[in-house]
N, C-alpha and C positions, 0 to 999 in steps of 0.2 A: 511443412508449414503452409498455411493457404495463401494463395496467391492473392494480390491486394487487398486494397481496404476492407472491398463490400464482401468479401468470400473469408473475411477473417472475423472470429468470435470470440469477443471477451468476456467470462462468464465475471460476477460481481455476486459477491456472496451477500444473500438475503434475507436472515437472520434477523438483521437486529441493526439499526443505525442508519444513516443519510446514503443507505446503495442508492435509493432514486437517480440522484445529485450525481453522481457519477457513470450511472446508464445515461444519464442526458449530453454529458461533456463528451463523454465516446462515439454516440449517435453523433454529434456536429462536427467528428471526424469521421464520419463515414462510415464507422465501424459497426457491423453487427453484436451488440449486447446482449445477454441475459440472465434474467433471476438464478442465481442458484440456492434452489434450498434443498436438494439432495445429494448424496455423493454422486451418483446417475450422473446429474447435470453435467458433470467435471467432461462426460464423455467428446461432448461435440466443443467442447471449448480449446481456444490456441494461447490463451492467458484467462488470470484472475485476479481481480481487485478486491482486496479485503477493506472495507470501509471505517470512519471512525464509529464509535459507537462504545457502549460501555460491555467492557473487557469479560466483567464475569457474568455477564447475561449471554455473553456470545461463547464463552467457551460452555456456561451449563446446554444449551442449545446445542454446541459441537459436538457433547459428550452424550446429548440423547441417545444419538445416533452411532453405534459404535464403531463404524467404518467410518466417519466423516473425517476424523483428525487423520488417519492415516492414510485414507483418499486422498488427501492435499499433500500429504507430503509425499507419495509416490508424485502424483501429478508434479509435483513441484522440480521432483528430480529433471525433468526434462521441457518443463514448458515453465514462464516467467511470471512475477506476483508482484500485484503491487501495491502495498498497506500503505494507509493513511491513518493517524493517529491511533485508534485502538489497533489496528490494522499492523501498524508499526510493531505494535506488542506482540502481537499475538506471531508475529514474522520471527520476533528475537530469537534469542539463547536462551535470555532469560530476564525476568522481570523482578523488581525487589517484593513484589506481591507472590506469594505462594500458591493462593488462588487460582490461579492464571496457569491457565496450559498449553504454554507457547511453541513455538510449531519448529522452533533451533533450525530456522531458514537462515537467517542472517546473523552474524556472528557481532552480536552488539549486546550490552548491557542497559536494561532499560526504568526507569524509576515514574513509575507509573503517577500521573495529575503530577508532573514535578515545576507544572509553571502554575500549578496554584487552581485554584476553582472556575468556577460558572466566573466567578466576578472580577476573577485578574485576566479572560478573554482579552486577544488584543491582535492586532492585525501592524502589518509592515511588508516592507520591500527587501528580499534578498539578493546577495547577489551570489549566481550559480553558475555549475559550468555543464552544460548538458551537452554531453560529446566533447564536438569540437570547438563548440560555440559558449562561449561566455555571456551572460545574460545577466537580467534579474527579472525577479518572479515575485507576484504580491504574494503573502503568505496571511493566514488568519487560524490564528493558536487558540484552541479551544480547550481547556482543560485535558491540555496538550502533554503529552510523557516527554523527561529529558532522558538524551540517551549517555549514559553514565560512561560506557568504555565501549572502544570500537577492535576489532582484531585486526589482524595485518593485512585480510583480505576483502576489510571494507573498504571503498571510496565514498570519501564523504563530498559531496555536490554542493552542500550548502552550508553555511554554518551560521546561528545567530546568536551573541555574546559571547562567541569562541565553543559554542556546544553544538555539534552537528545536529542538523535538524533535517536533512534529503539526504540518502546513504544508498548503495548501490552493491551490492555482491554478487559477482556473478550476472546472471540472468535477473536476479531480483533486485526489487527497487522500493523505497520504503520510507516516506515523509512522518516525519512531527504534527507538521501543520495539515489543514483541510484546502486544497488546490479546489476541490470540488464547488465548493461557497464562493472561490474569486473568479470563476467565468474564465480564468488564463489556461489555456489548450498547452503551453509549452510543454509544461510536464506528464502531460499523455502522450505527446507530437514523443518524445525520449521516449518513454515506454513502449510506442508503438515501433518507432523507426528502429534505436539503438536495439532492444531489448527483443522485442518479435522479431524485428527484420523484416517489416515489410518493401517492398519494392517500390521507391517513391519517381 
């Protein structure tokens, strides 16, 4: 693993959806980001962020490429990932969408647009436990997937209505909501410390 911040590289797959948004939240932690839109990319990278964005434009994209879905999941065996809303899906076991060519990173059951459209969007305050530390974190749900069933080796971090919405297995880590759009570092600040390991 690279030693500090500035010598640590998270690749942010760029495909299809708001990666910008998320290379920018990483840069103001110091971190070296970049585009990935070849399997190659995965090389020089020590994590990867899978973005929201719509689900079957990113896996037809994935499957252009016939090493890309299995790139990520070698990669994944041993370095950390961290979906955000379509992100979250494409991480699952499995989605109620057939479509969908999910990556069985995280061992959760997932129900794709399950908070509704463009016009049931809606934003709030959760509270989480990131490590050691208890918190809350703004959250903004975007035609956001509910996650229907978790297995025994999820941790759920957040939950909102009693439906976990921040889940954690392992090395990987995997939001509902869009952190990217609320400007709040916490939830990188976990990904990088807990999950990387970097030396703070």
């Amino acid at each position: 693993m690279a030693e500090g911040r500035s010598s640590t590289c998270i690749g942010v797959l760029s495909l299809q959806g708001a990666y910008q948004k998320h290379i920018e939240m990483l840069k103001k932690l110091g971190v070296r980001a970049i585009n990935v839109l070849y399997p190659d990319d995965l090389d020089c990278c020590d994590g990867l962020v899978i973005p929201g964005g719509e689900t079957t434009t990113m896996t037809k994209f994935l499957k252009t490429d016939g090493n890309f879905i299995s790139r990520i999941k070698q990669f994944a065996k041993e370095k950390p990932l961290f979906g955000t809303c379509a992100g979250l899906i494409l991480m699952a076991r499995r989605c109620n969408d057939p479509a969908i060519a999910t990556l069985d990173l995280v061992d959760i059951e997932v129900q794709r647009n399950g908070y509704g459209t463009q016009a049931n969007s809606f934003s709030t305050t959760l509270p989480c436990q990131l490590g050691e530390e208890k918190t809350t974190t703004p959250a903004l749900f975007i035609r956001a997937p509910i996650i229907t069933q978790c297995g025994p080796a999820v941790s759920v971090l957040a939950k909102h209505n009693g439906n976990p919405v921040l889940v954690q297995q392992g090395h990987h880590l995997a939001a509902s909501f869009h952190p990217e759009l609320t400007n709040n570092l916490a939830i990188y600040n976990h990904f990088l410390h807990t999950i990387v390991t970097i030396p703070v």
